[in-house]
N, C-alpha and C positions, 0 to 999 in steps of 0.2 A: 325838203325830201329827206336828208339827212334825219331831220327830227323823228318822222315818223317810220323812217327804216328802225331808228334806235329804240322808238315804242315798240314796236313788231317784235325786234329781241328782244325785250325785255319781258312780251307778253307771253313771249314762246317759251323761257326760260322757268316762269311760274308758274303753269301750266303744265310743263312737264316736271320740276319741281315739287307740284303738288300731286297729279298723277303719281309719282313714283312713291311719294312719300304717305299716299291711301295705300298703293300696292303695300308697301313693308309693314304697315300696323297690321294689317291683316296678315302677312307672313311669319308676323311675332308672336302672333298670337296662337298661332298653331303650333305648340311646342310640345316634345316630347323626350319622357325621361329616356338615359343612356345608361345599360347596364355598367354598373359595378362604378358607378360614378355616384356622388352626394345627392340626395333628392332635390336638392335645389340648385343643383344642375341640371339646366334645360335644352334640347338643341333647338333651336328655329333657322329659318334663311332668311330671319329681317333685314340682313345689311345686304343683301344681293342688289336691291332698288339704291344702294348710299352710294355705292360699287361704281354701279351703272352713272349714276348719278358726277360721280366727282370725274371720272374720266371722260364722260362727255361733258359736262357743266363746268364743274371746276367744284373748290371746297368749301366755299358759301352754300353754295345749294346742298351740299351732301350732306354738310353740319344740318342743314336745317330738312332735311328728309330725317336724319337720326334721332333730333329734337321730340318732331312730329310724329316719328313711330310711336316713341313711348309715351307721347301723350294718349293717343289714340290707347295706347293698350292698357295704361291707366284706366282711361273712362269706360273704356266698353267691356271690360272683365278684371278688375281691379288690380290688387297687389296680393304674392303669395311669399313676400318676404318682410312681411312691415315696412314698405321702399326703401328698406334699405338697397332691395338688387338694384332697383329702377334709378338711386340716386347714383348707384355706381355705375351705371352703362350712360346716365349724362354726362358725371366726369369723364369717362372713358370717350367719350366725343371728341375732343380735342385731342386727346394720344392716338386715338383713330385716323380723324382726315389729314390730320398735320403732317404727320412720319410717312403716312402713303403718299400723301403729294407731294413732300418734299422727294423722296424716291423717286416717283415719278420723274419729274422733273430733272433727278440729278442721272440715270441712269438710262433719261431719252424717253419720245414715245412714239415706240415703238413694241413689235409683241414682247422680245427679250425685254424691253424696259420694262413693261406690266409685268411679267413673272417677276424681274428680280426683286421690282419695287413691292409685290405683295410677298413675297418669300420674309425680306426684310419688316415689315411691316408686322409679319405674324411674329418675330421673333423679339423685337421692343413689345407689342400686344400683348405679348405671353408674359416677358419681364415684368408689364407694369402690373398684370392682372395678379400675380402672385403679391407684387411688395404692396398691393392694393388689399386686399383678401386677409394677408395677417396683419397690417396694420390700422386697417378703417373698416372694413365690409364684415369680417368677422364679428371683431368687438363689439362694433355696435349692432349687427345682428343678433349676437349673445344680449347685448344690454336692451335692446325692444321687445325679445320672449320672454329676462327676465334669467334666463340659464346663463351658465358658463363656456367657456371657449373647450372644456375638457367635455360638456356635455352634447357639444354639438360634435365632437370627433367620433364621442361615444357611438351617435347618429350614422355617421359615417361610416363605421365601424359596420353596425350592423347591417350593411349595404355589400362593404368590402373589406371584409377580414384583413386584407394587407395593408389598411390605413391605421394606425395607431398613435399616431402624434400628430403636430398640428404641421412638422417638417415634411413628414409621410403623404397629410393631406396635400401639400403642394405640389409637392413631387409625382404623386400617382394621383391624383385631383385635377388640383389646376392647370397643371401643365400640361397633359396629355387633352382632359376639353379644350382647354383653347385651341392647342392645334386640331384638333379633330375641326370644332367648330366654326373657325376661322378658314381652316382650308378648304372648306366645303362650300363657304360662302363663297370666299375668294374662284375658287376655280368657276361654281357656277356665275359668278358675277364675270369673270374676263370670256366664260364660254359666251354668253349673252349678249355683251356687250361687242364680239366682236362678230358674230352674227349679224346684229345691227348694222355693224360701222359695212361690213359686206353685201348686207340686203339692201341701205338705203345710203352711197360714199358720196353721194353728194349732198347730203345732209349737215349743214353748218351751225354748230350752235357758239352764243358767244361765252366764253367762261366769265363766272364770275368770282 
């Protein structure tokens, strides 16, 4: 009996697992430009399903919904960055479920533990996507078109007159989307989630 309870989790875990993680390719893929932001800044809600995913599941499953988005969004409408973006939102996996569920975890769960842990979460998120961005995402974006890092500012520039350096880029760029795009996820991710946990509480899954 044991055995086949523990199949049952398992099978419910992957199932909901991969449900979540069709939901997000298709929510990635609907992405749309943000005024006075770089063009290759995009908003989408693909992490709402990772969201959902790590606070009922646990951080195996959500890495592997985050995995899956961009495969999916790879194959079904390619790359508008020579992957260099796609190979950074992989890295970005790990700075992702790790810092949120170690939060979690350290702050309780509870609804205060989910705010504080995704408040904290945006704020490492943001950090790493900046020293990400000048130091790998950039360059080797400049080095797959072939331009310079002053020619992709110039880009920016003509977007939003107040970006003129590659400091400025971070500052009125990367830092302002992240939190824009992360809080947006995050919030619709714990609205839903906690929707869920209210519409169906005796609902058990195992994390993994």
């Amino acid at each position: 009996m044991k055995t086949k309870k523990q199949t049952i989790w398992n099978t419910q875990t992957l199932v909901t697992t991969g449900m979540l993680a069709a939901i997000a390719g298709v929510l990635m893929t609907l992405e749309f430009p943000v005024p006075l932001m770089p063009p290759f800044y995009k908003l989408d809600f693909g992490e709402i399903p990772s969201i959902i995913a790590l606070f009922l599941l646990g951080p195996i499953p959500a890495a592997c919904v985050e995995v899956i988005k961009i495969l999916i969004k790879i194959i079904t409408i390619g790359t508008s960055s020579m992957y260099v973006g796609d190979l950074s939102n992989l890295v970005s996996v790990l700075v992702y479920i790790a810092p949120l569920w170690f939060f979690y975890r350290t702050f309780g769960k509870s609804g205060r533990g989910l705010i504080l842990s995704m408040i904290a979460s945006i704020v490492v998120r943001t950090a790493f996507a900046c020293a990400l961005n000048v130091f790998v995402t950039l360059p080797m974006y400049a080095g797959a078109m072939g331009i310079s890092l002053d020619d992709i500012v110039a880009m920016v520039t003509a977007v939003n007159p107040a970006i003129q350096s590659l400091n400025s880029f971070v500052l009125l760029g990367t830092i302002p989307f992240n939190i824009l795009k992360l809080g947006l996820n995050y919030a619709a991710g714990y609205l839903i989630y906690s929707q869920l946990k209210a519409a169906a509480p005796s609902i058990r899954f195992k994390s993994v």
